[in-house]
DRENDO-1510 file (C-alpha; in Angstrom, 1 decimal, always signed):
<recs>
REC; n; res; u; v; w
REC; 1; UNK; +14.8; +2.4; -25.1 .
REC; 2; UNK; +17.9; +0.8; -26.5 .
REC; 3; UNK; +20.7; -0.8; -24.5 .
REC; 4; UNK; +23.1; +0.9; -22.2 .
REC; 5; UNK; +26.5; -1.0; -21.7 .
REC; 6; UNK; +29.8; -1.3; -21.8 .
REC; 7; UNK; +31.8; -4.3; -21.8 .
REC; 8; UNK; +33.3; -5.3; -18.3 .
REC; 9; UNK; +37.0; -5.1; -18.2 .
REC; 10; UNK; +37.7; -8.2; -15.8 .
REC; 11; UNK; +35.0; -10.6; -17.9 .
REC; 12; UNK; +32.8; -11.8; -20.7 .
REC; 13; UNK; +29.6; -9.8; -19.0 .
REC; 14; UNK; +28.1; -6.3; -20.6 .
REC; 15; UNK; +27.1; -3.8; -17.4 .
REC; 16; UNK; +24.2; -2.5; -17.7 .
REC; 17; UNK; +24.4; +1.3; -17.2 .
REC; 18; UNK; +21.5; +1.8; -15.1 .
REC; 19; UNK; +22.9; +5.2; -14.0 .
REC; 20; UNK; +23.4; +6.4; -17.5 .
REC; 21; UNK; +19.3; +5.5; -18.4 .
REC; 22; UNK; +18.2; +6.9; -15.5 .
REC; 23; UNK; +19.5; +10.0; -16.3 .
REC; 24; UNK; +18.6; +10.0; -19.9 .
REC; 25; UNK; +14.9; +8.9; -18.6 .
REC; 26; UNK; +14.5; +11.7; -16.6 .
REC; 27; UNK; +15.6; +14.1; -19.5 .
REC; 28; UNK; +12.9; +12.4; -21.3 .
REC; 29; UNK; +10.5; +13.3; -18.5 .
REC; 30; UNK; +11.5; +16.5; -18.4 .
REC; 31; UNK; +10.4; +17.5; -21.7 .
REC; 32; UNK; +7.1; +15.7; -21.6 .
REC; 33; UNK; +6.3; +17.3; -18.3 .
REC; 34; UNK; +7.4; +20.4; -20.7 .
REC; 35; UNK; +4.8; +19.8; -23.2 .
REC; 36; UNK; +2.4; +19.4; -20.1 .
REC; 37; UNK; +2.7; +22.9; -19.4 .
REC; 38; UNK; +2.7; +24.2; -22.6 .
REC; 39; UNK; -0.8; +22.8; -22.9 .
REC; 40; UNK; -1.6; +25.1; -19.9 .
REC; 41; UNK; -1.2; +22.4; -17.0 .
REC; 42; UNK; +0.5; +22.6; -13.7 .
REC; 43; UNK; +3.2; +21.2; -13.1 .
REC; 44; UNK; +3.1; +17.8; -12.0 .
REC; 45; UNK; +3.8; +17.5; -8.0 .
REC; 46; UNK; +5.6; +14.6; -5.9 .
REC; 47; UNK; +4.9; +14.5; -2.0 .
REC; 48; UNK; +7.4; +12.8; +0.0 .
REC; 49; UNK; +6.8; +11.8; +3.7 .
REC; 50; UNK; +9.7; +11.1; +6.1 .
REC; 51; UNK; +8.9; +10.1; +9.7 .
REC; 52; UNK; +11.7; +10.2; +12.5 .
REC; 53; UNK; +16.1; +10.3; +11.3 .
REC; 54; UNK; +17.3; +7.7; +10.3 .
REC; 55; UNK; +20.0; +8.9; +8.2 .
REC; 56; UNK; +19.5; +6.2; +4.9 .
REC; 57; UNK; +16.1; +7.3; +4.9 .
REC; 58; UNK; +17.3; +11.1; +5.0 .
REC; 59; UNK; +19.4; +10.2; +2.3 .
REC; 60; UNK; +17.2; +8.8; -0.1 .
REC; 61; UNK; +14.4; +11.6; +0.4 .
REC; 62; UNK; +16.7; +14.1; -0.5 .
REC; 63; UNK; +17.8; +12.4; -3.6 .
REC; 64; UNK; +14.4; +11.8; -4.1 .
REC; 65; UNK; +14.0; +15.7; -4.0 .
REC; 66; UNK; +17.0; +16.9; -6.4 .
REC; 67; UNK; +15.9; +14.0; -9.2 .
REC; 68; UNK; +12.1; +15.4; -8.9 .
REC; 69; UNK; +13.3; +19.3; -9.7 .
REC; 70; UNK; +15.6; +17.6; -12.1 .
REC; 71; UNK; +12.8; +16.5; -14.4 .
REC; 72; UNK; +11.2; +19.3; -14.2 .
REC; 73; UNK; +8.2; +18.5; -11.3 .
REC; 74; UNK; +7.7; +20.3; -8.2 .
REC; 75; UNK; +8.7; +18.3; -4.7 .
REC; 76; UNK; +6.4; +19.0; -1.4 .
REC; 77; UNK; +8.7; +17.7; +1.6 .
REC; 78; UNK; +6.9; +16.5; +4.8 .
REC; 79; UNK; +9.5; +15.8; +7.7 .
REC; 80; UNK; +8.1; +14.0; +10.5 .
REC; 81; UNK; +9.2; +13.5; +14.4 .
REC; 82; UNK; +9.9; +10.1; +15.1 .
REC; 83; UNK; +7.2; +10.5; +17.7 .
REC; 84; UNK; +4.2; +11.0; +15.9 .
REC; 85; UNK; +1.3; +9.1; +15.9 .
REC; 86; UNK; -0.7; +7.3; +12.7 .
REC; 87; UNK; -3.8; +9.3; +13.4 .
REC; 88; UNK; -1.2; +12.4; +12.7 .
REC; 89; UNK; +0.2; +11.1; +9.8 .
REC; 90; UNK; -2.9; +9.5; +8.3 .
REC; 91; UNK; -4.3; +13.1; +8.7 .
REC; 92; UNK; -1.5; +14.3; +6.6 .
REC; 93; UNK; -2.0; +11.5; +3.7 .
REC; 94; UNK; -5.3; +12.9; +3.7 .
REC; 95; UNK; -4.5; +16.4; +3.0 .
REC; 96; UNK; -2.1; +15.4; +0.3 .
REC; 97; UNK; -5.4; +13.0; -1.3 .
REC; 98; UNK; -7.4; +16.1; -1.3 .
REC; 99; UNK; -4.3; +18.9; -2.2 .
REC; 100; UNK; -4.7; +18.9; -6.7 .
REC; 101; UNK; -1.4; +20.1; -6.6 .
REC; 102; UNK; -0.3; +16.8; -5.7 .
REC; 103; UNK; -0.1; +14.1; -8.4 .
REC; 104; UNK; +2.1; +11.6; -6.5 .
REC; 105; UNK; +2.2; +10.6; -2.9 .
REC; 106; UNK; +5.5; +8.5; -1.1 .
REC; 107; UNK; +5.7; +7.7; +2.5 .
REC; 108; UNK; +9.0; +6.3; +2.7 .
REC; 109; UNK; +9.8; +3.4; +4.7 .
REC; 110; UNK; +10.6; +1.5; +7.6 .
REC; 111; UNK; +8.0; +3.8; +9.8 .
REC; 112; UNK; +8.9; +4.2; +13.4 .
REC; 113; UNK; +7.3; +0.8; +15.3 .
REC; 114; UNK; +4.5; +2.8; +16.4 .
REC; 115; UNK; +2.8; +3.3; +12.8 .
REC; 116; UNK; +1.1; +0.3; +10.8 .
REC; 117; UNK; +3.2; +0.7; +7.1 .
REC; 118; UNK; +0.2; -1.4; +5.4 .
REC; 119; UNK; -2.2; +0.9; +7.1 .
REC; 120; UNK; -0.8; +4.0; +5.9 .
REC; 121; UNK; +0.0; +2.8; +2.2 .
REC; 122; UNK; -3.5; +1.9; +2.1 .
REC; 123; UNK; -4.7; +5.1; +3.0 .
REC; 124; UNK; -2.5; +6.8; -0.4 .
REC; 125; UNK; -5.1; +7.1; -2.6 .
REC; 126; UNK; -4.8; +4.8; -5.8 .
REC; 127; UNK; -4.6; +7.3; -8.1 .
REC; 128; UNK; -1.9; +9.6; -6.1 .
REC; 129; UNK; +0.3; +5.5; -4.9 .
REC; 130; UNK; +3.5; +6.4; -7.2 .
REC; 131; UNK; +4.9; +3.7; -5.2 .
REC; 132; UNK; +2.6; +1.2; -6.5 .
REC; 133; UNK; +2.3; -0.9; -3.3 .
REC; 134; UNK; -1.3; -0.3; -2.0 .
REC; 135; UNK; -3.4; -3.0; -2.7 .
REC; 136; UNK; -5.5; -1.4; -5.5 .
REC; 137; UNK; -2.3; -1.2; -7.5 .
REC; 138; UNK; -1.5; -4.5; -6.5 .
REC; 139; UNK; -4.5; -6.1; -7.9 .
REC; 140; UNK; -4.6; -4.6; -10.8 .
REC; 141; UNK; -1.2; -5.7; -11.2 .
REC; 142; UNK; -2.0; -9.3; -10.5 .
REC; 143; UNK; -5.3; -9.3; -13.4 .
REC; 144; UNK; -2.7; -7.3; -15.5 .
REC; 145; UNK; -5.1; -4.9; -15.9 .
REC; 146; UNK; -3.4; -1.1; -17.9 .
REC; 147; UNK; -4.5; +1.4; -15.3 .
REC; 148; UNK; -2.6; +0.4; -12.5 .
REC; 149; UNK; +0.8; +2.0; -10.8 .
REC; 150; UNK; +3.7; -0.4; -10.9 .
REC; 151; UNK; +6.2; -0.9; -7.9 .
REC; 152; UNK; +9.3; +1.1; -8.9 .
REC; 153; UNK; +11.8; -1.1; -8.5 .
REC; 154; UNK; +10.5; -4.0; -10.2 .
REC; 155; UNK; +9.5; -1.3; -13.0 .
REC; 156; UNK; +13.1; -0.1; -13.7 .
REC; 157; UNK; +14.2; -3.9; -13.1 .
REC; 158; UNK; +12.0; -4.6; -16.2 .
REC; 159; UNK; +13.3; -1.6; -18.1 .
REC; 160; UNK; +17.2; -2.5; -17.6 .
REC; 161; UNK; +15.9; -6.1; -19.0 .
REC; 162; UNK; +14.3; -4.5; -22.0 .
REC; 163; UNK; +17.4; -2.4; -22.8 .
REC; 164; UNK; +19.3; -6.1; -23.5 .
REC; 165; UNK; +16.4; -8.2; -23.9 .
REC; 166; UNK; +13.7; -6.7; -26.8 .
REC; 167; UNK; +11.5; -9.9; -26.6 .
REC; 168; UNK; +11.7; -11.8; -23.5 .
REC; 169; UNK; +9.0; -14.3; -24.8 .
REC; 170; UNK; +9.8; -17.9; -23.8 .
REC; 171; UNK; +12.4; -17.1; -21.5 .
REC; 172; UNK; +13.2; -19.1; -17.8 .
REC; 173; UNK; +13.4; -16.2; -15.6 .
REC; 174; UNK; +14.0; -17.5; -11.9 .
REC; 175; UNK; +13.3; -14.5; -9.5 .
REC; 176; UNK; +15.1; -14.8; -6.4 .
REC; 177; UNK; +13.1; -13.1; -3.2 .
REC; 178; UNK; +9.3; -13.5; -2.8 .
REC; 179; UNK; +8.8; -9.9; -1.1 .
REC; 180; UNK; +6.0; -7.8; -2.1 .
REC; 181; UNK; +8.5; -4.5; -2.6 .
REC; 182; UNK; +10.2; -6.6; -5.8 .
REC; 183; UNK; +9.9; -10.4; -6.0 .
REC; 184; UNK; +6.2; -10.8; -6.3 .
REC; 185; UNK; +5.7; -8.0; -8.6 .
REC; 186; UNK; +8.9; -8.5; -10.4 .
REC; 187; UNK; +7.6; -11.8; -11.2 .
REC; 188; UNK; +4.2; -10.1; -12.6 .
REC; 189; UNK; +6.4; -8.3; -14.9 .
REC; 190; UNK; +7.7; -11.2; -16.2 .
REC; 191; UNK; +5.1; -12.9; -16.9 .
REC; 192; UNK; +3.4; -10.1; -19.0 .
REC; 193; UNK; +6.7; -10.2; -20.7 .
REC; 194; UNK; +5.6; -13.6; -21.7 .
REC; 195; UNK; +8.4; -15.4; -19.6 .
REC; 196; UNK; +8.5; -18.9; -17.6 .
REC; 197; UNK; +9.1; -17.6; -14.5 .
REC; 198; UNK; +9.7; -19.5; -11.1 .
REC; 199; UNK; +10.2; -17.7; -7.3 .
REC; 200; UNK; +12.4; -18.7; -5.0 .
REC; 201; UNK; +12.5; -18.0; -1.4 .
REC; 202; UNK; +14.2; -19.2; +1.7 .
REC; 203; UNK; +12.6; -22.3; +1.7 .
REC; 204; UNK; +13.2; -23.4; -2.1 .
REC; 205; UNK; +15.4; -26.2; -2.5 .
REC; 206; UNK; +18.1; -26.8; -4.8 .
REC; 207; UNK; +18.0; -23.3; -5.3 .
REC; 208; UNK; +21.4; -23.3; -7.1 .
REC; 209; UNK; +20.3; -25.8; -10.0 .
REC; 210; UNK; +17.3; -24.0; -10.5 .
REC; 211; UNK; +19.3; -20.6; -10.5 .
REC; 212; UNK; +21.6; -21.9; -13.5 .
REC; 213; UNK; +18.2; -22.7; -15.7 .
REC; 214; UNK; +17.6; -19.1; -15.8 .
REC; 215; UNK; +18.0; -17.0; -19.3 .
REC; 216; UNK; +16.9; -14.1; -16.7 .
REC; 217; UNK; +18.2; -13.7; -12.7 .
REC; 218; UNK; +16.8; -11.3; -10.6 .
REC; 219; UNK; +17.7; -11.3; -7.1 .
REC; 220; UNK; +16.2; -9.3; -4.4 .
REC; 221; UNK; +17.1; -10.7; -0.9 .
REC; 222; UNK; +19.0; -8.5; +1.4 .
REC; 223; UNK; +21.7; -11.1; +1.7 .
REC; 224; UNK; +24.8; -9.8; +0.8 .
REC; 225; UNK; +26.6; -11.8; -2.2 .
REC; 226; UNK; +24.5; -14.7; -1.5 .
REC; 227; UNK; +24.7; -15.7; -5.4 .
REC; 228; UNK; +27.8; -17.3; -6.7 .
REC; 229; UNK; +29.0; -16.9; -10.1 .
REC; 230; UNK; +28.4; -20.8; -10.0 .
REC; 231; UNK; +24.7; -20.6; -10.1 .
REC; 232; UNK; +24.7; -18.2; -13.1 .
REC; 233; UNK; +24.2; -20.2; -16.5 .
REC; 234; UNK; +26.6; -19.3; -19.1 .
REC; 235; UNK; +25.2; -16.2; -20.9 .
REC; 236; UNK; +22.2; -15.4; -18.7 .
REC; 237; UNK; +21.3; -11.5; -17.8 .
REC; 238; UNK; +21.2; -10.8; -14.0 .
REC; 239; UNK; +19.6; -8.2; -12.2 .
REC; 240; UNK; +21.0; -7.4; -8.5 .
REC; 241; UNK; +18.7; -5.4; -6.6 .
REC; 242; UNK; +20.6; -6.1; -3.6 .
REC; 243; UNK; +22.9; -3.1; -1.7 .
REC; 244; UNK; +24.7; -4.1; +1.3 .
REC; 245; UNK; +28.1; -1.9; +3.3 .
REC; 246; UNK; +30.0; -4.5; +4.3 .
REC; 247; UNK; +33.6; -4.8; +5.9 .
REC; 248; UNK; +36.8; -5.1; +4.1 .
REC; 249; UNK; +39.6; -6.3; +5.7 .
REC; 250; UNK; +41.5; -3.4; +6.1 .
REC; 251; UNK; +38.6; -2.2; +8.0 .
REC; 252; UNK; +37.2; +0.0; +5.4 .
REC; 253; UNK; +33.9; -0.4; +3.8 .
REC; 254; UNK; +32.1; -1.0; +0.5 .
REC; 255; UNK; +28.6; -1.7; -1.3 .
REC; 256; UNK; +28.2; -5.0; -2.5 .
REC; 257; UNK; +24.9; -6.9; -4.3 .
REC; 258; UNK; +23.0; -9.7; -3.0 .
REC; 259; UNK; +25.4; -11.6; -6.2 .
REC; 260; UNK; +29.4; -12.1; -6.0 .
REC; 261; UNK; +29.7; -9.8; -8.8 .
REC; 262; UNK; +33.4; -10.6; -9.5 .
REC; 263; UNK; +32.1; -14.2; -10.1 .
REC; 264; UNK; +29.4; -14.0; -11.8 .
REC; 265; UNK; +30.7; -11.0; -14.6 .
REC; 266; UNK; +32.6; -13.6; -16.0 .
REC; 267; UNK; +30.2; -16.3; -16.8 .
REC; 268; UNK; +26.9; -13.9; -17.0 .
REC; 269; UNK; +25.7; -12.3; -20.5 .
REC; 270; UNK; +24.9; -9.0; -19.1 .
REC; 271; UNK; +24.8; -7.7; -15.4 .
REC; 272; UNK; +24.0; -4.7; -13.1 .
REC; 273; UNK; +26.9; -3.0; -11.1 .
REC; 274; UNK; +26.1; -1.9; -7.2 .
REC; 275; UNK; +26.1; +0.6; -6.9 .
REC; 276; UNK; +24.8; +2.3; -10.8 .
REC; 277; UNK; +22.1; -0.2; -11.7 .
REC; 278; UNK; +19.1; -0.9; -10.5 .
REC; 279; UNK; +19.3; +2.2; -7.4 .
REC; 280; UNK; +19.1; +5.1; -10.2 .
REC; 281; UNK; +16.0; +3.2; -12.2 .
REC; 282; UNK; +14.4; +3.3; -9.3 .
REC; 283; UNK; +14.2; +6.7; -8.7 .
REC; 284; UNK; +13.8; +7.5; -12.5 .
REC; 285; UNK; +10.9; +5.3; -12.2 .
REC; 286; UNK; +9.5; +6.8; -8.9 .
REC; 287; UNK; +9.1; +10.2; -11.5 .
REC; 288; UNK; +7.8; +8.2; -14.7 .
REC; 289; UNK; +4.7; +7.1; -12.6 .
REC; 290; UNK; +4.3; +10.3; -10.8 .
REC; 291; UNK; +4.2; +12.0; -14.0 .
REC; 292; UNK; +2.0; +9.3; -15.5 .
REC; 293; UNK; +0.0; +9.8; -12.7 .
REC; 294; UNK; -0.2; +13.7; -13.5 .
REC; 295; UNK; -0.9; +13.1; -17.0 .
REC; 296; UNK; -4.4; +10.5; -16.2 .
REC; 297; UNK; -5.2; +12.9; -13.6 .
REC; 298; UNK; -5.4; +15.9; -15.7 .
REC; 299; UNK; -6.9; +14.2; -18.8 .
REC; 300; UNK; -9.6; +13.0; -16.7 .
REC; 301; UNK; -10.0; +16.6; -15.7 .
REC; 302; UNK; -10.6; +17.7; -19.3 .
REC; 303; UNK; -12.2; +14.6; -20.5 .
</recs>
């Protein structure tokens, strides 16, 4: 996949178009699910769970929904009250294990207080995890073994790297955030990238000097603009996973990254916008492993 970017207007930085891969991923998904059928397959078919309203949530299913058609797959939609119990929805991620019209399974997240999340990703079969984040998938991950189902975010993370970066070998990437959604995986990507890579959390020190080591920044913390363009070294490609709606003061709001964008596009080689960056890769990955999925589970079929 070659490079998608443009250079910044206000600085020295390239964005990366994660927005305008996405979309061109998807296309490609969209004709290899195609071929799929030609060959006398099914179509391949993504099951998204929703439990209780909260309105992001809502959001992103829906999304979810219109991307999944958009490539070409068929989209199974499971809204659930926010009253119901795990035995209820365990019993549901059991169906969906059994249904072979379903290639890919998502629950998506936070769960209403009375549900165990680790529970109920564990009960996705490995097979059918498009999310990557049971802990078969993350194991095989960790050994680095082929067969696994990478975490999406960190996935398209490490495809908007490989659109600058052809050969990352030897390169100090510092990942910033140790969660198991994106650091810790992110970092596994790395290194199978052959990179140095270091994790820092909340309780790293010095966490600015190591940030301005890094060739490679990715940082995945929740904290809105909590990296200055004074930890970025000169040059260096950084990935913001972060998307916050904060204040202005005129009392309107806007989305902002877990880095001070406006500081750090002028000292950074290459950098991700938020909103257009890592969000869209996301999804675009969400349907690369579902149909990945698909295709193992139907060769395994004929095989």
């Amino acid at each position: 996949m070659t490079a998608s970017s443009t250079v910044h207007a206000g600085g020295k930085a390239e964005l990366i178009d994660g927005k305008a891969m996405a979309a061109r991923m998807t296309d490609e998904i969209r004709g290899q699910v195609e071929q799929l059928v030609e060959k006398g397959h099914e179509l391949p078919g993504l099951a998204v769970v929703l439990v209780g309203n909260d309105p992001a949530s809502e959001v992103y299913v829906k999304n979810k929904a219109i991307q999944t058609h958009r490539a070409g797959m068929k989209s199974f939609m499971h809204m659930m009250p926010e009253s119901t119990s795990q035995e209820e929805l365990l019993a549901l991620i059991s169906e969906l294990n059994a249904n072979p019209k379903v290639d890919g399974i998502l629950v998506q997240l936070p769960l209403p207080p009375q549900i165990d999340a680790a529970i109920v990703t564990n009960a996705i079969h490995p097979d059918k995890d498009v999310d990557g984040l049971g802990e078969v998938n993350t194991g095989r991950l960790a050994l680095g073994m082929e067969n696994g189902i990478v975490p999406c975010t960190p996935l398209g993370c490490l495809k908007l790297l490989q659109s600058v970066h052809a050969d990352m070998t030897g390169m100090k990437a510092v990942v910033i955030g140790a969660s198991n959604l994106v650091g810790k995986p992110m970092a596994q990507l790395l290194l199978k990238a052959n990179c140095t890579v270091t994790i820092a959390h909340i309780h790293t020190r010095n966490i600015e000097a190591l940030a301005r080591e890094a060739d490679i920044i990715v940082v995945a913390t929740g904290k809105a603009e909590l990296v200055k363009g004074s930890w970025i070294k000169p040059g260096a490609t950084v990935i913001d996973v972060g998307i916050t709606r904060v204040q202005t003061p005129e009392g309107k709001s806007r989305l902002v990254g877990d880095v001070v964008f406006e500081e750090a596009s002028k000292i950074a080689g290459h950098i991700t916008p938020v909103p257009g960056g890592v969000g869209p890769m996301t999804i675009a990955c969400l349907l690369y492993n579902t149909f990945q999925a698909a295709s193992r589970r139907r060769a395994s079929i004929e095989g």
